[in-house]
C-alpha positions in Angstrom: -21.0 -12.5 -0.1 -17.3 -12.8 0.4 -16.0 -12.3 4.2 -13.8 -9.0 4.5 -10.9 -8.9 6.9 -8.6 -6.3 8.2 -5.3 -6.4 7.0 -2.1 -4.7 8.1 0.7 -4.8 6.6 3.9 -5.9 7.8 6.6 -7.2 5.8 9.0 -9.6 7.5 12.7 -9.0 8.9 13.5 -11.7 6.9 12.5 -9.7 3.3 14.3 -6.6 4.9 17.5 -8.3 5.6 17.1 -9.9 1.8 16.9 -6.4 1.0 19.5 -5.3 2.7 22.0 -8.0 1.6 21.3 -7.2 -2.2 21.4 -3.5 -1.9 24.7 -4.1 0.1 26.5 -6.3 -2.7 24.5 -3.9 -5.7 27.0 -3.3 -8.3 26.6 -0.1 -11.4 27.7 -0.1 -14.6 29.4 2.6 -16.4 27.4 6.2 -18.1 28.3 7.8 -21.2 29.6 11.3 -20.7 27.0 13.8 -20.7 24.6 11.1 -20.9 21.8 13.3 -18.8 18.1 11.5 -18.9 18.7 11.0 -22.9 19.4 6.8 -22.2 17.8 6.4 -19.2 18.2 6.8 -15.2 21.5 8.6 -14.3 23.9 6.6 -12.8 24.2 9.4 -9.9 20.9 9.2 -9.2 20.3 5.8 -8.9 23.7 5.4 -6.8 22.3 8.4 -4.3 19.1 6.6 -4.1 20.3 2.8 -3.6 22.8 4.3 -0.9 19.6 5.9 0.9 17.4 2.4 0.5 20.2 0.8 2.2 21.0 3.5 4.8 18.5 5.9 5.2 14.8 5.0 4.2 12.8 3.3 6.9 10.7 0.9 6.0 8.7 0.4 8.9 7.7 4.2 9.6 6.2 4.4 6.0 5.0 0.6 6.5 3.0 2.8 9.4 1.8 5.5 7.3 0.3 2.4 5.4 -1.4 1.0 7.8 -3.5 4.4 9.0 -5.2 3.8 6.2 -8.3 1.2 6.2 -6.7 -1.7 4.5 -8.6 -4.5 4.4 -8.3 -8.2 2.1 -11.7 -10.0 0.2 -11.0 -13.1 -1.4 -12.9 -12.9 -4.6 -13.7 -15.2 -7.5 -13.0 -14.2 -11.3 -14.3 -16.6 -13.8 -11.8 -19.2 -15.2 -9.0 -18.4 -12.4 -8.8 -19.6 -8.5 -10.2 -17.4 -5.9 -7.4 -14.1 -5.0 -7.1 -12.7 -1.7 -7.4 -9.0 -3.0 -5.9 -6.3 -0.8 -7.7 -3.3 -1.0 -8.5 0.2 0.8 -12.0 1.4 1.7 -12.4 5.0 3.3 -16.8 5.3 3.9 -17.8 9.1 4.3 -19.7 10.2 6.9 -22.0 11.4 4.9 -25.3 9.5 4.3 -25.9 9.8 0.7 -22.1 9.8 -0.6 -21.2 8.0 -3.6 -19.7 4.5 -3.9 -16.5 5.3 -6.2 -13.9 3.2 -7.0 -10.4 4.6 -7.7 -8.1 2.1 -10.0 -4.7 2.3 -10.0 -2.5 1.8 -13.2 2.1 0.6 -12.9 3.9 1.7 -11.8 1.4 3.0 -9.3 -0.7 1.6 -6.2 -3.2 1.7 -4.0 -1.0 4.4 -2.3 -1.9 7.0 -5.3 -5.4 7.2 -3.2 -3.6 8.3 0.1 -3.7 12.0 -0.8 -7.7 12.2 -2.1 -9.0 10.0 0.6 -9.8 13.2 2.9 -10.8 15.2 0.1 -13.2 13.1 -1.3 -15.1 11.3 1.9 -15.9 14.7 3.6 -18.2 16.6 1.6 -20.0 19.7 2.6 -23.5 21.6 1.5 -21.5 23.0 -1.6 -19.6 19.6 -2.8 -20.6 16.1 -2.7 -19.1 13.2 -0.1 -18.0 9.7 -1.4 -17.2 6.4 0.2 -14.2 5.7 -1.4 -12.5 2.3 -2.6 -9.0 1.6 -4.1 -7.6 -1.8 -4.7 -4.2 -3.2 -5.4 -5.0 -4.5 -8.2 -4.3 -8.1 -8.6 -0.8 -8.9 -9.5 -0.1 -5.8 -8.3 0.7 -4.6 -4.2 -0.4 -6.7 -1.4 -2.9 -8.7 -3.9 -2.7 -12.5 -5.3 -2.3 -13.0 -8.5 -3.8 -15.4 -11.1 -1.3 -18.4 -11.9 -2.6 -19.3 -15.4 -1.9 -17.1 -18.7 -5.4 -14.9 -19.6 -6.0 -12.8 -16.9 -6.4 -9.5 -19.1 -8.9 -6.1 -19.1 -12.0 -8.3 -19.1 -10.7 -10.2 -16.0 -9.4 -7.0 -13.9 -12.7 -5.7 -14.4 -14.7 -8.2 -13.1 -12.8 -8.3 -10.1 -12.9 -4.4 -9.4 -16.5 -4.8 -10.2 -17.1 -7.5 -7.9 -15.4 -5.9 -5.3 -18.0 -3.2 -5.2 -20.7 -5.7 -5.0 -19.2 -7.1 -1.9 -19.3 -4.2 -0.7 -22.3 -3.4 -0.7 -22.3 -0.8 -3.9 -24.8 -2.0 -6.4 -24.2 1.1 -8.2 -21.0 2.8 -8.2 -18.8 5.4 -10.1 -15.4 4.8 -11.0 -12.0 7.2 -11.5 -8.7 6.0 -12.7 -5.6 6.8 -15.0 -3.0 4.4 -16.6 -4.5 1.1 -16.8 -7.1 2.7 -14.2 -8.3 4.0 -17.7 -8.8 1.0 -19.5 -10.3 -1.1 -16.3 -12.9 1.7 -15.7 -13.9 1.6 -19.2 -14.1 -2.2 -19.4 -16.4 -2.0 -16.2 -18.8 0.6 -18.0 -18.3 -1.6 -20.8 -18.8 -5.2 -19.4 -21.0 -3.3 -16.6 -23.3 -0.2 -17.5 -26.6 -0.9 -15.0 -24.2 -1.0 -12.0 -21.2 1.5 -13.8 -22.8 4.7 -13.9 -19.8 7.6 -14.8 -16.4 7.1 -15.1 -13.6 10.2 -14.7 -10.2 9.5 -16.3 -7.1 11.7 -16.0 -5.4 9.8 -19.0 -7.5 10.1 -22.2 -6.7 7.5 -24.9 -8.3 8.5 -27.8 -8.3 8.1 -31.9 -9.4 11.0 -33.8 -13.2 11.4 -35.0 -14.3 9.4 -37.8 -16.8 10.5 -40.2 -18.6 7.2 -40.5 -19.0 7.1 -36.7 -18.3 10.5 -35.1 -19.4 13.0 -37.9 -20.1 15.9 -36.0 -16.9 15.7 -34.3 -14.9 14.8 -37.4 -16.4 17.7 -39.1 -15.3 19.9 -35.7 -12.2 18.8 -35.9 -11.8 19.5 -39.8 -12.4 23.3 -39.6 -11.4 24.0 -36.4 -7.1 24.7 -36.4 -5.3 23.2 -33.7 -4.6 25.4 -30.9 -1.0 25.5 -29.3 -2.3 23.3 -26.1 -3.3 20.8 -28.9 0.1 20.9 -31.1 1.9 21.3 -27.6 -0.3 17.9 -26.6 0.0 15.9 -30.0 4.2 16.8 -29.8 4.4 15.1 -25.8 2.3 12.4 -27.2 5.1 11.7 -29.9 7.6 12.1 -27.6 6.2 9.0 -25.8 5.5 7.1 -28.8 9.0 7.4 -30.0 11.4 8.0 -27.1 9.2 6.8 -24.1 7.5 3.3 -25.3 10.7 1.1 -24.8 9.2 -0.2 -22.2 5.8 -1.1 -22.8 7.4 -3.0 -26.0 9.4 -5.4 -24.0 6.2 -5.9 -21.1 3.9 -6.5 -23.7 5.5 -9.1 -25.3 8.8 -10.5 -22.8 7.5 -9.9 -19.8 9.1 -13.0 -17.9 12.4 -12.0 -19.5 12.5 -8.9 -17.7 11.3 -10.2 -14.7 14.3 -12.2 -13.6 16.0 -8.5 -13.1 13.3 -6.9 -11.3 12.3 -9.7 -8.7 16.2 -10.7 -8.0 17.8 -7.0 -8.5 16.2 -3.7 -6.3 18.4 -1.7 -7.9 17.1 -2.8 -11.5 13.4 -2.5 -10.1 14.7 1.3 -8.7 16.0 2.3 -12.3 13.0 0.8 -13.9 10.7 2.9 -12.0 12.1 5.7 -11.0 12.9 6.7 -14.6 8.7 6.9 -15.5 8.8 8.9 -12.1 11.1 11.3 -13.2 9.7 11.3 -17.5 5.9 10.7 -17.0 5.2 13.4 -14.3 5.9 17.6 -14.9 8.4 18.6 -12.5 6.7 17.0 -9.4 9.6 17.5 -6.8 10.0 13.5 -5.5 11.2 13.2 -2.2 13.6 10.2 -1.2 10.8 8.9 0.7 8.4 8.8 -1.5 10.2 7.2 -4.4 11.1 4.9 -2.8 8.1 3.9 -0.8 6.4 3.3 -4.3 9.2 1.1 -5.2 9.4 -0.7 -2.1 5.5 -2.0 -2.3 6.7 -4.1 -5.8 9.5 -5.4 -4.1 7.5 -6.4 -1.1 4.3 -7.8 -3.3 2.9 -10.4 -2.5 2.8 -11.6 -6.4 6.7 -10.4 -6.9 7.4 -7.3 -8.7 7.8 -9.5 -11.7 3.8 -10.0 -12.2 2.6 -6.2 -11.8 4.4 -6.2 -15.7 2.2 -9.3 -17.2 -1.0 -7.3 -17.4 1.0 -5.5 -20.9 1.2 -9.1 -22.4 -2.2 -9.9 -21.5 -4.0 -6.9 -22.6 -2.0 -7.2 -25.4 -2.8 -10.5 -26.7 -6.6 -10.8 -25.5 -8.9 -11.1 -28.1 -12.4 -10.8 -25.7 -12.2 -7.2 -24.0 -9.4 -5.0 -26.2 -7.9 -1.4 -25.8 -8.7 -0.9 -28.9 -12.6 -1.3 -28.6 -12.2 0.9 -24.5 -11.0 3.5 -26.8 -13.6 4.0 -28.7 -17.2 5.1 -27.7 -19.3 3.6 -24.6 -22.7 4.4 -24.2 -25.0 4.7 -21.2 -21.9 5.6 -19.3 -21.3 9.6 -18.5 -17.9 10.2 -18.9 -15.8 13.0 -17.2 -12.1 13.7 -19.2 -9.1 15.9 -17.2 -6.3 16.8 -19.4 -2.5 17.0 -18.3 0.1 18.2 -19.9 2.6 16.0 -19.2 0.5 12.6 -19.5 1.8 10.4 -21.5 -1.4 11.3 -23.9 -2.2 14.5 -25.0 -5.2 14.5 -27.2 -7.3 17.3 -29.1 -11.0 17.4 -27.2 -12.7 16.5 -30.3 -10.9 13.0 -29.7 -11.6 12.6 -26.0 -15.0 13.1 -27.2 -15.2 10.0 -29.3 -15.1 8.0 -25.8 -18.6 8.2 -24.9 -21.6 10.9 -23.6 -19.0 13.3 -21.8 -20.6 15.1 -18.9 -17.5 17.1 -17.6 -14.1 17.7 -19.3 -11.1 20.3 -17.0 -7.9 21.0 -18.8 -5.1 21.8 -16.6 -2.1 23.9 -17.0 0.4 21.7 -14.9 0.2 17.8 -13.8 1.3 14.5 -15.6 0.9 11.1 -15.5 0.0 10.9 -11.8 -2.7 13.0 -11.4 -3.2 12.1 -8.2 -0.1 12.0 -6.5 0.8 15.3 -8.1 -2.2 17.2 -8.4 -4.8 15.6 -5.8 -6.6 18.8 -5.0 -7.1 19.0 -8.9 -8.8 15.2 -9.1 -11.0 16.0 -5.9 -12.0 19.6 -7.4 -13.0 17.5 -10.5 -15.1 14.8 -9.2 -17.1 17.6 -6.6 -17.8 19.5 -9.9 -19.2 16.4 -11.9 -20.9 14.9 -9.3 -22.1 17.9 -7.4 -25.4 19.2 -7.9 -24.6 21.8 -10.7 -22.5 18.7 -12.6 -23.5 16.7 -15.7 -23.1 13.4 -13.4 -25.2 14.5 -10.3 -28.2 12.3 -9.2 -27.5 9.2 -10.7 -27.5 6.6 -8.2 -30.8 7.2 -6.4 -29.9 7.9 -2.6 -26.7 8.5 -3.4 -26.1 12.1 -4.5 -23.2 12.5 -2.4 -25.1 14.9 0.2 -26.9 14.8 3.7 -30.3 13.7 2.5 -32.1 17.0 4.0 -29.3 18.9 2.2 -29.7 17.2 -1.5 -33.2 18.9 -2.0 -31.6 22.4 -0.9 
């Protein structure tokens, strides 16, 4: 078993001052009049925000903040790459019997999207189940290594959130996650079902029922009209395929090209960010702070804020473990789908159906892309109900049940 350490973070006055220096000597270029959100971040808003980087935002108080939580680093082996130190938080319940779950961020998130669950989840009661929680910063990502050879894709990430969880003791484990949280979660079901045993996903990537596969649901879906939270859901979803995929585009097939802005510019890694803040969430009211707070832990990573991008090329261009086959259906593994809004997919339940045996579905009348972050109480509420003892996911890692022993047989 790998050693774990305590970490605390504490980025050096020497990065701050770099900081500093470069948001001191930051230079804008001009806006179209009337230009809005229609071609990106607004020039005001990225000069108020640069201007409170520089002047304003303390580091070390939220650098603080960080460190209340149990942050702790496991150097961990993935086949075919060197061993990575791998940052990671681990919150254990009080509870006897709670469940081993492992939330997975997705970019431009962190481990910092846990913050707001973490007391939710590990404190459980008679009426809702307890878990010992665990979110990494993914590597590449945070205050993780990252590999330093080309193929470290889905397959890869997997096996190192799922070797995590062995190290820590969690033969068995459940998994939640949105963003490229979705896809990891489903490769560990997928590469992992005896020790995988439910997954919840607040982004649902899904193709519509086939009738040589699905026929029940392609027949559902044939003579059942869409409802307006389905047309409202197909139109957002087109909205990102159309006006919202620039992005993904260029990081799944440049991504080194776009890194030489984001690892020498903070104000290029600011726009770059802040404008999926502002599009990909529904009307969550960001603070200074907190934007930039998420920025600032890619500009300090330890990999540079130029590798969190590479895991779009190499998702992209593996040929072992693909989106294409995570999107479709997994056995063995229970599945639990919340719907949003304003995520950046919207699909028709017959679809998210296709994904495997789904246990537990909740659509929700407000939240986007960070389900976490902006609706937290709404991903705790979700997991008690699928996990609790009335939910389609309850009992299934012997001992674990996510209640006081004496209280599980009430």
């Amino acid at each position: 078993m790998a050693s774990v350490r305590p970490y605390n973070i504490a980025v050096s006055q020497a990065q701050l001052e770099r900081l500093a220096s470069k948001l001191s000597n930051a230079s804008f270029p001009d806006e179209l009049d009337g230009a809005g959100w229609d071609y990106g971040a607004p020039l005001a808003d990225i000069k108020r925000l640069t201007a409170y980087w520089r002047d304003s935002f303390d580091w070390r108080k939220q650098e603080a903040k960080l460190n209340e939580l149990p942050n702790f680093k496991i150097p961990l082996s993935v086949e075919g790459f060197d061993p990575l130190n791998v940052h990671f938080v681990h919150q254990r319940s009080d509870v006897q019997g709670a469940i081993p779950l492992l939330f997975c961020h997705g970019w431009p998130g962190s481990f910092l999207e846990v913050a707001k669950i973490l007391p939710l989840l590990t404190k459980g009661s008679n009426t809702a189940p307890a878990f010992h929680v665990v979110s990494p910063s993914l590597p590449n990502f945070g205050f993780s290594e990252g590999p330093t050879k080309k193929g470290f894709g889905l397959k890869q990430y997997a096996e190192a959130c799922h070797k995590l969880m062995l190290n820590l003791g969690y033969q068995e484990y459940v998994t939640q996650g949105g963003d490229w949280g979705f896809y990891i979660t489903r490769a560990m079901g997928f590469l992992y079902p005896q020790h995988c045993k439910a997954s919840h996903v607040n982004m649902v990537r899904a193709d519509p029922p086939r009738w040589t596969s699905n026929p029940i649901l392609a027949l559902q879906y044939a003579i059942t009209p869409l409802s307006a939270r389905d047309k409202n859901g197909l139109a957002r979803s087109n909205w990102f395929l159309k006006e919202g995929n620039g992005y993904r585009s260029e990081q799944s097939t440049k991504p080194q090209t776009l890194g030489y802005a984001l690892h020498d510019s903070p104000v290029a890694l600011l726009a770059w960010i802040y404008e999926k803040l502002h599009d990909w969430t529904d009307d969550y009211p960001w603070t200074e702070d907190e934007i930039l707070t998420w920025v600032s832990i890619y500009w300090f990573s330890t990999a540079s804020p130029a590798a969190s991008i590479r895991i779009y090329y190499e998702a992209t261009h593996s040929e072992s473990v693909t989106r294409e086959r995570l999107s479709s259906w997994i056995p063995s593994v229970k599945l639990g789908l919340a719907y949003f809004p304003r995520e950046l997919s919207v699909v028709p339940k017959t679809w998210g159906r296709t994904l495997g045996p789904v246990v537990f579905e909740s659509d929700n009348e407000k939240g986007g892309h960070f389900a976490a972050w902006e609706r937290p109480d709404t991903i705790a509420d979700d997991l008690r109900k699928m996990f609790g003892k009335k939910g389609g996911a309850y009992g299934l890692i012997k001992g674990k049940e996510g209640y006081d022993h004496t209280n599980a047989r009430l």
